[in-house]
C-alpha positions in Angstrom: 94.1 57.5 122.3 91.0 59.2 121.4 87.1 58.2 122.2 85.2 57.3 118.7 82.3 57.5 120.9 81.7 61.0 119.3 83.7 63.8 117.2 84.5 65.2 120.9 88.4 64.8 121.4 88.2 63.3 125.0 91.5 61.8 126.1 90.7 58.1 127.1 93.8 55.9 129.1 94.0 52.4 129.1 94.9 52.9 133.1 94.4 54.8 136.1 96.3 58.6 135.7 96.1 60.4 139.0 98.0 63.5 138.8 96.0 66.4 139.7 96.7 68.7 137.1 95.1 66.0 134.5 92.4 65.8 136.8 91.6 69.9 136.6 92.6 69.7 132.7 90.1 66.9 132.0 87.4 68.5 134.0 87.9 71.5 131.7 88.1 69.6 128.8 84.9 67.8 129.3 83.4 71.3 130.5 84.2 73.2 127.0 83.3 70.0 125.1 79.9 69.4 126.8 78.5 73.4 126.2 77.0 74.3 123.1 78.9 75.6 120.1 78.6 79.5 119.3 77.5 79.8 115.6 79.9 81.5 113.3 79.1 85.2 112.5 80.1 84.9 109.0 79.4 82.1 107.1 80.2 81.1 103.1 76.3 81.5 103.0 76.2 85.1 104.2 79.8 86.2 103.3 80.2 88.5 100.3 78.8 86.7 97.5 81.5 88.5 95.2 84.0 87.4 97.0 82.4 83.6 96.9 82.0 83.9 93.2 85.7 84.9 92.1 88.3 82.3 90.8 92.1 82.9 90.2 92.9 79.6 88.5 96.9 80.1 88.5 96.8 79.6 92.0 94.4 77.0 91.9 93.7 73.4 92.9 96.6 71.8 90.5 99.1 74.3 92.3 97.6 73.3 95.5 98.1 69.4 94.5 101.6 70.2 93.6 102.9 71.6 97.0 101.3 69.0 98.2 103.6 66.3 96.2 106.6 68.6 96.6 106.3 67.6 100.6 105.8 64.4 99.2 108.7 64.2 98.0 110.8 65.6 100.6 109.1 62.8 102.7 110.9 60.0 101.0 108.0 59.2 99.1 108.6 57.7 96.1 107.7 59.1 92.5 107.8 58.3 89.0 110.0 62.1 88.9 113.0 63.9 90.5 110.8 67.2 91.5 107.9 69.3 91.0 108.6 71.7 88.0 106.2 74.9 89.0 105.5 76.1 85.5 101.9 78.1 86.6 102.8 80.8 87.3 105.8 83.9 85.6 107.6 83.9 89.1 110.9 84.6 87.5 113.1 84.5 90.8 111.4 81.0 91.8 112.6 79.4 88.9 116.5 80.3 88.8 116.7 83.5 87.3 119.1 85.7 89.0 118.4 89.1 90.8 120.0 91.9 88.4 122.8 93.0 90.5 122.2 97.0 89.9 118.5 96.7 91.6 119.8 94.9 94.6 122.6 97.2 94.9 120.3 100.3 95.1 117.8 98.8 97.2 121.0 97.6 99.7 122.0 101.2 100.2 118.9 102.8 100.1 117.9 100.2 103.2 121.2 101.1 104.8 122.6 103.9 103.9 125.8 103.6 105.9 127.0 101.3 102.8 127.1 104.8 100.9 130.5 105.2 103.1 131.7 101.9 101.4 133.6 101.6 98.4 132.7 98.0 97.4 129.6 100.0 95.6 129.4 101.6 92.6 129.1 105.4 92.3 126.1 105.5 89.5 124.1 102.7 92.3 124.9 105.4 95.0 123.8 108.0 92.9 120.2 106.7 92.5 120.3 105.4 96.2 120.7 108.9 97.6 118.2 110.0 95.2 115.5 107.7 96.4 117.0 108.9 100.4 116.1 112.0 99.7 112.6 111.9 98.6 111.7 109.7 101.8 110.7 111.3 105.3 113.2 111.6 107.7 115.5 109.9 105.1 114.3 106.8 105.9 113.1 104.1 103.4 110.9 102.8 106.4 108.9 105.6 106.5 105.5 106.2 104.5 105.2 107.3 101.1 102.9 109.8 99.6 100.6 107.8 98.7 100.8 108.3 95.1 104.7 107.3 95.6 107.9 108.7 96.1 108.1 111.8 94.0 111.7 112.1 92.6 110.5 108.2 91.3 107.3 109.6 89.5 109.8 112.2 87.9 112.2 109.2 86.7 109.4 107.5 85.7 107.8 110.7 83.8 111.2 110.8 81.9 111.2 107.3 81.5 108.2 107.4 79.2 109.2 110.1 77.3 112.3 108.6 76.2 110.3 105.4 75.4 107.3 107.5 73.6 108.9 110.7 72.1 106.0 112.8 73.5 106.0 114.4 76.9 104.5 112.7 80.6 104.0 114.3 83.3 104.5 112.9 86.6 101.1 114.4 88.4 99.6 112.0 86.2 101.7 108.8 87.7 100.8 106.5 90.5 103.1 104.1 91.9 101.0 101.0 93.2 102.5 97.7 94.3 102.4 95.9 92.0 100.6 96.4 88.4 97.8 94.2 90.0 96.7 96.6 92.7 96.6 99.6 90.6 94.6 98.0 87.7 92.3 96.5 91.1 92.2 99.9 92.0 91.5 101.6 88.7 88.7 99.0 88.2 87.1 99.4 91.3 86.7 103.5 91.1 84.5 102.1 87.3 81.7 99.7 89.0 78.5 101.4 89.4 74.8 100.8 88.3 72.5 98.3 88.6 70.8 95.8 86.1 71.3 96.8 82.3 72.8 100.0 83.8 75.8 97.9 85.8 79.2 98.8 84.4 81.0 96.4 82.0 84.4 96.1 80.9 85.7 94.2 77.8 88.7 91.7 78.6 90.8 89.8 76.1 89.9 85.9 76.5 91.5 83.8 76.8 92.2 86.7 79.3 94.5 86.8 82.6 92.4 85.7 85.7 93.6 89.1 87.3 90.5 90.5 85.2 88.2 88.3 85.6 88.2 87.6 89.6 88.1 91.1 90.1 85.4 92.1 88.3 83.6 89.6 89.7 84.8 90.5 93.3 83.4 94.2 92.4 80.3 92.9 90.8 81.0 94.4 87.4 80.3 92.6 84.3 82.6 90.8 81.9 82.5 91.2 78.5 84.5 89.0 77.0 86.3 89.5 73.2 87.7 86.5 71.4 91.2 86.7 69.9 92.0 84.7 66.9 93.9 81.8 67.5 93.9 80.5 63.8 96.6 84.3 63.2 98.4 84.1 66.0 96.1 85.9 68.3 95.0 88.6 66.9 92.5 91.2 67.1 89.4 92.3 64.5 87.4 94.8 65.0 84.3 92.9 63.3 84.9 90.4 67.0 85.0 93.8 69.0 81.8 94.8 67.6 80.2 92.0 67.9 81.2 91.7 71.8 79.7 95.2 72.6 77.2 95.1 70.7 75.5 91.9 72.5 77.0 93.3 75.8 75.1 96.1 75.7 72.2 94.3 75.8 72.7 93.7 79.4 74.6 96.1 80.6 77.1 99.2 80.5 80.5 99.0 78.3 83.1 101.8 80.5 86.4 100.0 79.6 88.2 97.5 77.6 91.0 95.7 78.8 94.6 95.0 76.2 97.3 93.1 77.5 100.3 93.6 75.3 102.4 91.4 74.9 99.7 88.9 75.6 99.5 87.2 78.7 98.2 83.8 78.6 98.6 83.6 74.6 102.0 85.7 73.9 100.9 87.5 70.9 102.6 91.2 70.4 100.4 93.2 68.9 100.7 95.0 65.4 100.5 98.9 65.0 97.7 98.6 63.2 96.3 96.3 65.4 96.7 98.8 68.5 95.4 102.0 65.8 91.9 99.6 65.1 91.6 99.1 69.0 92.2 102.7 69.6 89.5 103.8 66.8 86.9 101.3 68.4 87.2 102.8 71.4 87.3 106.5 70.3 83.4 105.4 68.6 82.6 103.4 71.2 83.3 105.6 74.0 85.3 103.3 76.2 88.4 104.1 78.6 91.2 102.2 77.6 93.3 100.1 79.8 96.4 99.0 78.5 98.2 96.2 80.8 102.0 96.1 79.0 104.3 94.6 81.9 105.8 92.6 79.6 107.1 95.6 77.5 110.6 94.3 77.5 109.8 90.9 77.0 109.7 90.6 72.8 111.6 87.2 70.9 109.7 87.0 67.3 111.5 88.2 64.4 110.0 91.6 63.4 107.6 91.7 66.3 108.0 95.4 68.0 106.1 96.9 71.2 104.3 99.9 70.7 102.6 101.6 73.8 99.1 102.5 73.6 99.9 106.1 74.5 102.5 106.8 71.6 100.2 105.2 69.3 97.3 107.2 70.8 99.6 110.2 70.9 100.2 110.2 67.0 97.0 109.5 65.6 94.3 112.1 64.6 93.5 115.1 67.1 90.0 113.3 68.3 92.1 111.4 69.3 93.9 113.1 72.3 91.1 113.4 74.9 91.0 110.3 75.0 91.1 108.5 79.3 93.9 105.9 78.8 95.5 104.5 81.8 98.9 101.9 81.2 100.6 99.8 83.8 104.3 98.4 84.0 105.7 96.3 86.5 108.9 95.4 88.1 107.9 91.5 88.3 108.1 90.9 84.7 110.5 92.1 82.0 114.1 91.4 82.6 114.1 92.3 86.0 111.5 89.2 87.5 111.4 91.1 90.8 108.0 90.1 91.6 108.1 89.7 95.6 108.9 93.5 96.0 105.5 94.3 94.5 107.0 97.6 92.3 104.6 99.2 89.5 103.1 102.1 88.2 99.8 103.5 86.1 100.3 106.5 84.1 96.6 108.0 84.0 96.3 110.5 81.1 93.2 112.5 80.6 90.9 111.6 83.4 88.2 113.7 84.5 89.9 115.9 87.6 87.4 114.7 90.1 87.4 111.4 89.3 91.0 111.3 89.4 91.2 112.7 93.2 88.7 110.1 94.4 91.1 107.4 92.6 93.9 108.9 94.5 91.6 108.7 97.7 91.0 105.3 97.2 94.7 104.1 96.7 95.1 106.6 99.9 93.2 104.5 102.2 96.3 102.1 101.4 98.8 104.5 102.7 101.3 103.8 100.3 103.2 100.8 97.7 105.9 99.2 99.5 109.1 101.5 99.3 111.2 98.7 98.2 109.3 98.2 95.3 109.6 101.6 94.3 113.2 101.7 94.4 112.9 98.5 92.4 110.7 100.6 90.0 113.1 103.5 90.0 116.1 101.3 88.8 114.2 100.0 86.0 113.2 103.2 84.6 116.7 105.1 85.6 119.1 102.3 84.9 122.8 102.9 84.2 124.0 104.7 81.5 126.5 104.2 78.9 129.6 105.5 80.8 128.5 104.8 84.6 130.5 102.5 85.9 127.9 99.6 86.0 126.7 100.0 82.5 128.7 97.1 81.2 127.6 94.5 83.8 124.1 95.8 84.0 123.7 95.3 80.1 125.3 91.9 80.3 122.9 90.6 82.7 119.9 92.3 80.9 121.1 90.4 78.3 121.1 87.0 79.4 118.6 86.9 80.6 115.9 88.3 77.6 118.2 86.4 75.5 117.9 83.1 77.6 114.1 83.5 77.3 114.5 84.2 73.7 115.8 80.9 72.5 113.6 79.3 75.3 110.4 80.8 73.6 111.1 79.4 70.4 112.0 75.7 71.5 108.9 75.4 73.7 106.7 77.1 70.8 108.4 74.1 68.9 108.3 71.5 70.6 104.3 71.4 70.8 103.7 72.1 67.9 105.2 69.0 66.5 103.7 66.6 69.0 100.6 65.1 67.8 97.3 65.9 69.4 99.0 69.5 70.0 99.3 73.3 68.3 100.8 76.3 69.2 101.2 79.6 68.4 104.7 81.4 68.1 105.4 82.8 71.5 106.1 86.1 70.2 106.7 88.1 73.7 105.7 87.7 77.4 106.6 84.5 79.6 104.3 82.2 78.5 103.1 79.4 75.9 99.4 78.5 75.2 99.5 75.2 73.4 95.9 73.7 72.4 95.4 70.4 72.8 92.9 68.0 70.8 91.7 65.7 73.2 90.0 62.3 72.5 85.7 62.1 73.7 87.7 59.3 75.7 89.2 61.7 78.0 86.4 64.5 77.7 83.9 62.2 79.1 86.1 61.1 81.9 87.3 64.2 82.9 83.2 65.5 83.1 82.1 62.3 84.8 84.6 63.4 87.9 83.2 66.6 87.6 86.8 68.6 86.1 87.2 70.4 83.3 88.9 68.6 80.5 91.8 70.4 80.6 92.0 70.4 84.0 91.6 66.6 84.4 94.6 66.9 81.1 96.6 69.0 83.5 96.6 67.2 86.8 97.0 63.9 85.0 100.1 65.5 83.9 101.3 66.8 87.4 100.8 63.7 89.0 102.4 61.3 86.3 105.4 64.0 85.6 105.8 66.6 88.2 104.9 69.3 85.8 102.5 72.1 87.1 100.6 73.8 84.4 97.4 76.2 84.0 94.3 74.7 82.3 93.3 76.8 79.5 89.9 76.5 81.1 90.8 78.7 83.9 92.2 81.4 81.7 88.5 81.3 79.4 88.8 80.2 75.9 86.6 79.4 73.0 83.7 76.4 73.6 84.8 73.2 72.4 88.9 73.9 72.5 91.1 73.1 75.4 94.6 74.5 76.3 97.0 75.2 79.0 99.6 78.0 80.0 103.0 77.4 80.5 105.5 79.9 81.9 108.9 79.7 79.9 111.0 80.7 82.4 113.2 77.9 84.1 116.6 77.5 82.8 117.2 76.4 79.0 117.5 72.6 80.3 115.3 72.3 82.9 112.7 73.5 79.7 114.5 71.0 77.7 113.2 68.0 80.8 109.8 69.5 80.9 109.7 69.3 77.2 110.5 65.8 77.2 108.2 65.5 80.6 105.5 66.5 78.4 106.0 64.7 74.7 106.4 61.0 77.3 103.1 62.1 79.0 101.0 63.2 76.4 101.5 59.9 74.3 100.6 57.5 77.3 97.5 59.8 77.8 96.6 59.8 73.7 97.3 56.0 74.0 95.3 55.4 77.0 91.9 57.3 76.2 91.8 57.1 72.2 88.6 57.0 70.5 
């Protein structure tokens, strides 16, 4: 029992306690409660107001609601739902998929290389283990890196590109980084500089990944925002990317612009042509390109094809080929949903010497990307070839996997779009859907009168009545006066199949309930 006296938490007994060591434990109790409290050296009022300022919505409050109902759950509380269906975020592993067995092979040898001695592993997994041995200090995978990463990987990954690209890569020009997150951090960081009208700006896709937009606001750079085109499947003009500069550069300084290809939240691949007009604007605009294509390997629409920035780049005009392009892949997405070992790499292609080496001092104040995810990196580029002896399964699982995401993309894409109140684009690549939903004034002044977003009020509503976790659209920017959410596509084909029919039951009690 507990005085309510005061917030102090003095022990109070309903009888006499005699023992001595309460006695000397409530003397010092009452000692610490009764001196005064040292104020806090860093508050939220003097902290870094960048730091204050940034938001990363698909980790946000709805997530944080639905961990809480998970424990709910597990309580023996009682809900109108089995489980909590995580659909925020593209955690591939979390929701089912299975680790490719070739990755998880290497990495197991690499980490313990007596298994090299043992003949329950391939020869071709071996081979790459030994490879990835050898570039490590003292032969250790436990070791340090240099901090641009392992260099028989950078090589792999050099000839990686070339094979994609048909035009050479060199590996002095290739970073490892964990994760495609901390090299684009990194990479954006090394940009920010000015003050005022003269404070760098870079142009981000919206709606846009929140990666982008909480760290530009954690650097204190400006975010210029371009607007793809819902009404053709997301797509890009250059008439909008005009328009974006040209009223940005009213307040500050354009250095970059920011594609993500396949889209990530909207799932739009884009066209050649689409990439050549990007490409062209930023030749006359002067602008470094970043080109963010993790989800590379992740393509389902008929026809659709990825192109990288750099072959495009690479076979247009010769103005062309000074241009500073840096491009990101990851280990997390793709087929391989390894996204706990952090693996990526940025291939940096004609950046200024010096401002390369204080890039690579930055990332060096990091020592180096996790080694594990660098092996993870190095299967992905170097995987088995046709005649190794784990070509066939590799393949296989490859396969089931992009196929499984194929046929998931298309009934999700769907299924919105015939529910009333509800559009969607074709999910052409990446993980996600980004259905828009027409909500009633009903709803849209309730949600404002508690202070939420519409689509966020939409979306918890939804978690709490269904056990399904989505992103609102509103945390991902979108156009004013539309409302959406994101949607990862990757649980298994029925679990989709219950969160589909999750969602059609919700959204018609909430239509019902808050009609005009």
């Amino acid at each position: 029992m507990y005085s309510r006296a005061s917030r102090r938490l003095i022990p109070v007994f309903t009888k006499p306690f005699q023992s001595k060591s309460y006695e000397g434990l409530l003397k010092r109790v009452t000692m610490a409660s009764s001196q005064p409290k040292r104020p806090k050296v860093v508050t939220v009022d003097n902290m870094n107001p960048h730091v204050r300022t940034m938001e990363y919505a698909v980790r946000g409050p709805i997530v944080a609601r639905a961990t809480e109902i998970e424990k709910e759950l597990a309580a023996g509380q009682k809900k109108p739902f089995p489980d909590v269906v995580k659909c925020n975020i593209g955690d591939a592993h979390a929701l089912g998929q299975q680790p490719i067995t070739f990755i998880r092979q290497v990495i197991a040898l690499a980490t313990y290389p007596e298994l090299l001695n043992s003949d329950q592993f391939p020869e071709d997994a071996k081979k790459r283990a030994r490879r990835v041995i050898g570039g490590c200090k003292g032969g250790s995978v436990g070791s340090y890196s240099d901090s641009v990463g392992i260099e028989p990987i950078r090589q792999d990954i050099a000839a990686f590109i070339e094979r994609r690209d048909g035009h050479p890569s060199n590996p002095n020009e290739i970073m490892l980084c964990a994760g495609a997150s901390e090299g684009i951090r990194s990479l954006l960081k090394c940009m920010v500089s000015g003050e005022g009208k003269n404070r760098s700006g870079v142009m981000i896709p919206i709606p846009q990944y929140p990666l982008y937009s909480a760290s530009l606001a954690e650097f204190g750079c400006e975010q210029i925002g371009y607007y793809m085109d819902e009404a053709t499947g997301w797509s890009l003009g250059k008439p909008e990317l005009k328009r974006s500069i040209t009223e940005a550069r009213k307040h500050c300084n354009p250095v970059a612009i920011v594609v993500i290809n396949p889209g990530n939240p909207t799932g739009q691949v884009l066209s050649l042509d689409n990439i050549k007009d990007i490409i062209q604007f930023a030749y006359e605009e002067k602008l470094f390109i970043i080109a963010d294509e993790v989800y590379q390997e992740n393509i389902y629409a008929k026809g659709a094809k990825f192109h990288s920035f750099k072959k495009v780049l690479r076979e247009m005009g010769p103005e062309y080929q000074t241009m500073e392009l840096a491009s990101f892949y990851s280990t997390s997405k793709g087929f391989m949903g390894e996204c706990g070992l952090r693996g990526g790499y940025q291939e940096a292609i004609n950046i200024d010497p010096d401002v390369f080496a204080m890039l690579k001092k930055l990332i060096s104040a990091k020592l180096c990307p996790t080694v594990l995810g660098q092996i993870a990196m190095e299967c992905t580029v170097n995987p088995p070839t046709q005649g190794e002896p784990s070509y066939d399964q590799f393949i296989k699982e490859k396969k089931i996997v992009l196929d499984a995401l194929a046929e998931k993309a298309k009934l999700v894409a769907e299924t919105f779009d015939a529910v009333e109140g509800v559009s969607c684009n074709e999910v052409m690549g990446a993980m996600y859907a980004f259905p828009r939903i027409h909500l009633p004034k009903k709803a849209i002044e309730k949600a404002k009168s508690i202070g939420m977003q519409p689509d966020a009020f939409y979306c918890m509503q939804f978690l709490e009545e269904k056990g399904v976790c989505v992103v609102a659209g509103s945390g991902f920017c979108q156009v004013e006066g539309t409302y959406h959410f994101r949607m990862t596509i990757l649980p298994s084909v029925e679990k989709i199949k219950d969160v589909m029919q999750r969602f059609r039951e919700f959204h018609s009690k909430f239509m019902e309930e808050y009609k005009d």
